[in-house]
C-alpha positions in Angstrom: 0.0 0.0 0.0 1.3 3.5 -1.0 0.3 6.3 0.8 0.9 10.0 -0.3 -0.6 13.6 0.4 -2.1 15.7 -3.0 -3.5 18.2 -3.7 -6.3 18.7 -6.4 -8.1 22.0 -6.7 -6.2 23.1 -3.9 -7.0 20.7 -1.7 -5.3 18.0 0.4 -6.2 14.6 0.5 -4.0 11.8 1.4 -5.2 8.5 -0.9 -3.9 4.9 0.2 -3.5 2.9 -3.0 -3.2 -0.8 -2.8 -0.9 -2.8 -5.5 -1.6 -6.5 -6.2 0.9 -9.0 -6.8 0.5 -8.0 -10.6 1.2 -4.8 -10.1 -2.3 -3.6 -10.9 -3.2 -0.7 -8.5 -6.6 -0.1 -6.1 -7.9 2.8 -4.3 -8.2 1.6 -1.0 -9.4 5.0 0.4 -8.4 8.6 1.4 -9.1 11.1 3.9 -9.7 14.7 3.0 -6.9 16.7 5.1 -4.9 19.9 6.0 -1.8 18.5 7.1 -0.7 14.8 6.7 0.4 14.0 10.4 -0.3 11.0 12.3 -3.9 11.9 13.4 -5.3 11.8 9.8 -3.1 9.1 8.9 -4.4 6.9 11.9 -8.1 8.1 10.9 -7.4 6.7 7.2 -6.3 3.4 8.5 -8.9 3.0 10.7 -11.1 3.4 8.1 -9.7 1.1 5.9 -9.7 -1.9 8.7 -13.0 -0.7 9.5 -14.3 -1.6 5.5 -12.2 -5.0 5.9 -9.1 -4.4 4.7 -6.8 -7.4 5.7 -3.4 -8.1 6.2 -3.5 -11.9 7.8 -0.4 -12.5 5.8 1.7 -9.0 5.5 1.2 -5.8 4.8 4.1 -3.5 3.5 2.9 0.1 3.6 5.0 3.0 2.1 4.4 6.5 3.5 5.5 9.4 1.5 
């Protein structure tokens, strides 16, 4: 999972984008933001645990 802040139209969101083991690449999820610090990254995780998001056999998460 890759997870960096943007911008679009001047505003920050922080997206977490899964990549399967053929390199093909999912949005997972973002959270809308003004900062990315650990309090919206936490939220954005949460999230995704809280939709199922599962990691029984790894997870290797790059934060940018």
């Amino acid at each position: 999972m890759m997870i960096d802040g943007k911008y679009f139209a001047m505003e920050q969101v922080v997206p977490a984008v899964g990549i399967t083991s053929v390199g093909d690449k999912i949005m997972l999820g973002f959270v809308h933001t003004t900062t990315e610090n650990e309090e919206s990254i936490t939220g954005l995780y949460t999230d995704l645990i809280r939709r199922n998001l599962r990691f029984e056999n790894g997870l290797l998460i790059v934060c940018n």
